[in-house]
Residue frames as qw, qx, qy, qz and C-alpha x, y, z in Angstrom:
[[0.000, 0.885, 0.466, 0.000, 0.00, 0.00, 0.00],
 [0.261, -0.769, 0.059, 0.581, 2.76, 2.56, 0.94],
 [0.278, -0.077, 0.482, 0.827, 4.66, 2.00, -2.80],
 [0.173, 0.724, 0.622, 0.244, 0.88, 2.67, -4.24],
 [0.116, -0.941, -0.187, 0.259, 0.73, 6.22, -2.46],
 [0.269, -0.494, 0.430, 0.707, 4.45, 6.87, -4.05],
 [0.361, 0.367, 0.769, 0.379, 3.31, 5.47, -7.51],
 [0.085, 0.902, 0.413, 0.094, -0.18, 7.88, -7.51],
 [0.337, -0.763, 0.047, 0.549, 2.61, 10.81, -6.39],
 [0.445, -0.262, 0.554, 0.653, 4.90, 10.04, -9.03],
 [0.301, 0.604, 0.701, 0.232, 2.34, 9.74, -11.46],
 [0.007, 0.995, 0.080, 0.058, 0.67, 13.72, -10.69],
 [0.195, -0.717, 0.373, 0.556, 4.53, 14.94, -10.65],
 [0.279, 0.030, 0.681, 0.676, 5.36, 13.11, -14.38],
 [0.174, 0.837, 0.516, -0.052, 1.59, 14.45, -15.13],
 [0.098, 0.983, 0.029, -0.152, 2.71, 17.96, -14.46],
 [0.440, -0.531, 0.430, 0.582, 6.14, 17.84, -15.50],
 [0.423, 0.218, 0.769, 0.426, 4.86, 16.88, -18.90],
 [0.116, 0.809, 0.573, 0.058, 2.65, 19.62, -18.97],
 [0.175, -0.869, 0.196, 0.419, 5.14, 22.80, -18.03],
 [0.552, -0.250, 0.522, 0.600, 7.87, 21.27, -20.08],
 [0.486, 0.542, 0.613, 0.308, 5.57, 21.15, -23.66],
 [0.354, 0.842, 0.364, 0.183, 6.50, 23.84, -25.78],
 [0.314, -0.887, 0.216, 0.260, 9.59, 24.73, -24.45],
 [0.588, 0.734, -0.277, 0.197, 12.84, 25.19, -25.97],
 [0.835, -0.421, 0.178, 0.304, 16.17, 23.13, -24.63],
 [0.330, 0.791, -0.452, 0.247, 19.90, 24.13, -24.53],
 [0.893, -0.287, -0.127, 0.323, 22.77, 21.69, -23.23],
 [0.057, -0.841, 0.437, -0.314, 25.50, 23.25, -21.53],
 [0.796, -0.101, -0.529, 0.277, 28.44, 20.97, -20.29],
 [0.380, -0.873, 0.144, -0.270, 29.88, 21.44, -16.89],
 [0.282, 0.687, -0.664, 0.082, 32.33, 20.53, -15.29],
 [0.240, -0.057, 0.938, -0.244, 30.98, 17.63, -13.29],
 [0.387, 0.519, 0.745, -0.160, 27.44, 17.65, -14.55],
 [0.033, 0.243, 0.482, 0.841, 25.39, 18.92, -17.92],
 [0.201, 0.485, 0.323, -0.787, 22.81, 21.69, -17.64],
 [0.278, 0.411, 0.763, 0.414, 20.00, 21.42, -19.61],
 [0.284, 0.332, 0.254, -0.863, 17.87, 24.80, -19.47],
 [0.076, 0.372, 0.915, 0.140, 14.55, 24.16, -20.44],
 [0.154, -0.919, -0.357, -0.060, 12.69, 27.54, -21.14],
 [0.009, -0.692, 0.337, -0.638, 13.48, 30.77, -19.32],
 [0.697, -0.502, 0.160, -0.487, 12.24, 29.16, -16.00],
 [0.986, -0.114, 0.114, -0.043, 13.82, 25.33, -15.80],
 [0.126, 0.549, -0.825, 0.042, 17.52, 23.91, -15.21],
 [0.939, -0.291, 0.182, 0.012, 17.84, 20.16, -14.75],
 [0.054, -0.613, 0.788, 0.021, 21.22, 19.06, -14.01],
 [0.983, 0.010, 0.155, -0.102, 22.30, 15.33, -14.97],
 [0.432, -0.447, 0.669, 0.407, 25.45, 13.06, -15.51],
 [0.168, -0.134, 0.810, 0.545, 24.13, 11.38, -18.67],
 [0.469, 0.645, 0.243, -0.553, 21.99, 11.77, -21.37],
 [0.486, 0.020, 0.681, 0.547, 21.35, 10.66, -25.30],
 [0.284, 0.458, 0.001, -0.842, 20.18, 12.35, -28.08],
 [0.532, 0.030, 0.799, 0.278, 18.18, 10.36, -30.93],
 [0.299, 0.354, -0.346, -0.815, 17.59, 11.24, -34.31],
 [0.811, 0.238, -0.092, -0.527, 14.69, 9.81, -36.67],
 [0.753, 0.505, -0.410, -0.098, 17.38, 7.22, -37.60],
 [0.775, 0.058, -0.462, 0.427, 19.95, 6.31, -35.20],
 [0.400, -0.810, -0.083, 0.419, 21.94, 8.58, -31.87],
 [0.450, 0.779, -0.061, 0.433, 22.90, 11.56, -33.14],
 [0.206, 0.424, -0.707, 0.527, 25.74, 12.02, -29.63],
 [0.602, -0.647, -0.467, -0.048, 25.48, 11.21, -26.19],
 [0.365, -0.894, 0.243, -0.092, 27.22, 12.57, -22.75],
 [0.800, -0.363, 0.412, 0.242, 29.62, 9.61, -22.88],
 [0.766, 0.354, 0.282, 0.457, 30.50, 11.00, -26.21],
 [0.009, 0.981, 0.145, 0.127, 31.90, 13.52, -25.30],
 [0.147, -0.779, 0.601, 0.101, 35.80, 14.73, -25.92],
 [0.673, -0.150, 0.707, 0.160, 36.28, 11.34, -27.48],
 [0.144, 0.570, -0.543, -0.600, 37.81, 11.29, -30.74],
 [0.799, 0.150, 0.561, -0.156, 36.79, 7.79, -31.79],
 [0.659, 0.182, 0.551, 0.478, 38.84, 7.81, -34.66],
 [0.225, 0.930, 0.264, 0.125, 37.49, 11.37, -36.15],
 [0.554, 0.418, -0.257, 0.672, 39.92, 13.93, -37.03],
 [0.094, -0.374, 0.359, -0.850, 38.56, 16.02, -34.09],
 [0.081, -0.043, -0.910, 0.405, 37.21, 15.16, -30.79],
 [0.066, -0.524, -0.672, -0.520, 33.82, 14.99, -30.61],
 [0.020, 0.179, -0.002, 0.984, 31.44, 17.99, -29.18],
 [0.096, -0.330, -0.915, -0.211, 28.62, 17.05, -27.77],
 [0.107, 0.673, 0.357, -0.639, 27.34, 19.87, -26.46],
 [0.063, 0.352, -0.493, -0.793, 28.18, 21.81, -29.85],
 [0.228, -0.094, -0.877, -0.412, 26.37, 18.34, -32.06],
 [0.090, -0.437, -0.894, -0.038, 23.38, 18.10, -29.70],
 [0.091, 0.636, 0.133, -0.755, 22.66, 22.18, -29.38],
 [0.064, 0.285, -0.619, -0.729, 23.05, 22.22, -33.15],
 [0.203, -0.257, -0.883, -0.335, 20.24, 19.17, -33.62],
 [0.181, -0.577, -0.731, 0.315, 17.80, 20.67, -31.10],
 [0.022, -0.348, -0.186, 0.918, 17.91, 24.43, -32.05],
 [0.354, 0.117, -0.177, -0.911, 15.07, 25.93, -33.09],
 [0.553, -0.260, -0.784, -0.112, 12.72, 22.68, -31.71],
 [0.404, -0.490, 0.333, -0.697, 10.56, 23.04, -29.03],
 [0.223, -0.052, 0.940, -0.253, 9.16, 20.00, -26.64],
 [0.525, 0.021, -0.341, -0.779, 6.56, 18.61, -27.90],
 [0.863, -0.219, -0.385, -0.242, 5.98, 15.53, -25.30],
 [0.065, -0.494, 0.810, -0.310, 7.72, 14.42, -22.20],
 [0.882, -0.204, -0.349, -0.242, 7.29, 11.20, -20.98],
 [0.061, -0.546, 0.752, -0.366, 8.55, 9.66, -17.41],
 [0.669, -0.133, -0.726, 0.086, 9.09, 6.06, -16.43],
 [0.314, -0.690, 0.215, -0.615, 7.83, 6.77, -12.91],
 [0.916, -0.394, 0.005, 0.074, 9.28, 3.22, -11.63],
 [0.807, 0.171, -0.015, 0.565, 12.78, 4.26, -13.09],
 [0.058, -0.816, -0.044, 0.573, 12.61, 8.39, -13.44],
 [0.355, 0.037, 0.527, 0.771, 14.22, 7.96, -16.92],
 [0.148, 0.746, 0.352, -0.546, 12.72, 10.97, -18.68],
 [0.436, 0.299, 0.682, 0.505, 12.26, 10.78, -22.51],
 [0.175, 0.658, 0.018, -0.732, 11.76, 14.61, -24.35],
 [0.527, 0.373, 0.713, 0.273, 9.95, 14.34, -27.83],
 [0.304, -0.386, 0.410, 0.768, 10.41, 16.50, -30.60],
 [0.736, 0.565, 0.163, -0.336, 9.29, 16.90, -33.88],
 [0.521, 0.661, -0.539, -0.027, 11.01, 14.82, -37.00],
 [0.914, 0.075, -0.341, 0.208, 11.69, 11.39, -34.75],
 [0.372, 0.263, -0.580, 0.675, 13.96, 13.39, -32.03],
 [0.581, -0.693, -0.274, -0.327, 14.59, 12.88, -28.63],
 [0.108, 0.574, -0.610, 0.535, 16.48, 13.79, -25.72],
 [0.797, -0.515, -0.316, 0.017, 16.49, 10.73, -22.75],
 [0.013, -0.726, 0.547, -0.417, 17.77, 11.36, -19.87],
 [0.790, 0.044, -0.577, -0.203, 18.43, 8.03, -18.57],
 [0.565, -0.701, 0.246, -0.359, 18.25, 6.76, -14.65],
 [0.721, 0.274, -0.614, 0.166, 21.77, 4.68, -14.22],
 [0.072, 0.320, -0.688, 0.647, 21.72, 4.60, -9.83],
 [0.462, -0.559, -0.630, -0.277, 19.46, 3.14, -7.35],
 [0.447, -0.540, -0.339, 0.628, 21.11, 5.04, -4.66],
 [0.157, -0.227, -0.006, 0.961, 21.90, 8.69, -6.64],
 [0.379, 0.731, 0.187, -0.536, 19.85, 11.37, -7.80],
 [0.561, 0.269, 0.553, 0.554, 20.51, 10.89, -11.63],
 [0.178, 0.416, 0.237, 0.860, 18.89, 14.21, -12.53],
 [0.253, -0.448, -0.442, 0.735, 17.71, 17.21, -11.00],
 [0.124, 0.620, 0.339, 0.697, 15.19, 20.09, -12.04],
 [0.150, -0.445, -0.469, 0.748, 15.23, 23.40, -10.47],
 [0.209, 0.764, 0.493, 0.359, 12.52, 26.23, -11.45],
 [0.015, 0.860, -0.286, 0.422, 14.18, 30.18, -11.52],
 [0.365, 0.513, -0.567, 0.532, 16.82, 28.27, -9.08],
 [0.469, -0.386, 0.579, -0.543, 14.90, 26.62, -6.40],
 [0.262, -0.191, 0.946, -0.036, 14.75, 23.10, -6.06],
 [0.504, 0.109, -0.339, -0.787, 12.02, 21.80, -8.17],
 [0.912, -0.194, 0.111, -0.345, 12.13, 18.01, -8.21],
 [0.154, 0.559, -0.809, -0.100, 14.71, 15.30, -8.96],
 [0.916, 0.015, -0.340, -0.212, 14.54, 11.14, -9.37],
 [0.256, -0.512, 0.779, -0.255, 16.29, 9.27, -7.14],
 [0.041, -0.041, 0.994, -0.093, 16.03, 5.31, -5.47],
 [0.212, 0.415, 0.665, -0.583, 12.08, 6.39, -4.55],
 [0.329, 0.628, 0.693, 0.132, 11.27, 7.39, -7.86],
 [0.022, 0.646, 0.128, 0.753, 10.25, 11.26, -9.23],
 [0.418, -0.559, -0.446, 0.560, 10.10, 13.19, -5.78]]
C-alpha cells in the first residue's frame, strides 16, 4: 500500500512535468561535473548522462563527449546536440515513474532521454528560476 501512495505521487509529478515542459525550448550546456539542460526561461535540470536520438539512429550522447573515436577532431557534444535541437521546441515528455528515466519528444523522430543509471543517486535534478524543483532518485520522481 505505501509503494501505491508513491506510484499515484509520481504519477501527478510526471503528469505535471509533462505539462510545463511542452513547448519549451532546450539548450545543453556541459559542466564541469554535470550537464545543464535549461529548459525555457524558467527550468535547469542538471544530470550526468543523457542521449540524443535522431529519426534514424543517436545523433551524440554525454559519454560521447571529448572522445575522438577515430574522427579527425574530438567529438562535441554539447556543440552536435545544441546544433540538432535548435530551433525545436518539446513537444511531449514522458517519465518512467518506476525508473525516473525521462524521454523529451520532438518533432522529425527526435529525442532527448535522460536516462536513470543509480538506485542510490539522484541521476537528474530540475530546479525552477533556481529553487529546487524536483529530482529522481532510489524512490522514484520526488
Amino acid at each position: 500500500m505505501k509503494l501505491f501512495g508513491k506510484q499515484s505521487q509520481s504519477e501527478a509529478y510526471a503528469n505535471e512535468l509533462a505539462r510545463i515542459l511542452v513547448g519549451q525550448p532546450v539548450i545543453m550546456r556541459r559542466g564541469e561535473t554535470v550537464w545543464s539542460i535549461s529548459i525555457g526561461s524558467h527550468y535547469l535540470m542538471t544530470t550526468d548522462t543523457w542521449r540524443l536520438i535522431g529519426a534514424k539512429s543517436i545523433i551524440t550522447t554525454s559519454d560521447d563527449d571529448g572522445h575522438q573515436f577515430g574522427l579527425p577532431a574530438p567529438v562535441d557534444a554539447e556543440a552536435r546536440a545544441n546544433e540538432a535541437l535548435a530551433d525545436n521546441m518539446i513537444a511531449a515528455v514522458e517519465m518512467d515513474v518506476r525508473t525516473g528515466d525521462c524521454t523529451m519528444r520532438f518533432g522529425d523522430g527526435l529525442s532527448l532521454q535522460i536516462m536513470t543509471w543509480s538506485s542510490g543517486y539522484e541521476t537528474w535534478q530540475l530546479y525552477r528560476d533556481g529553487e529546487f524543483f524536483g529530482a529522481v532518485g532510489n524512490e522514484g520522481l520526488r
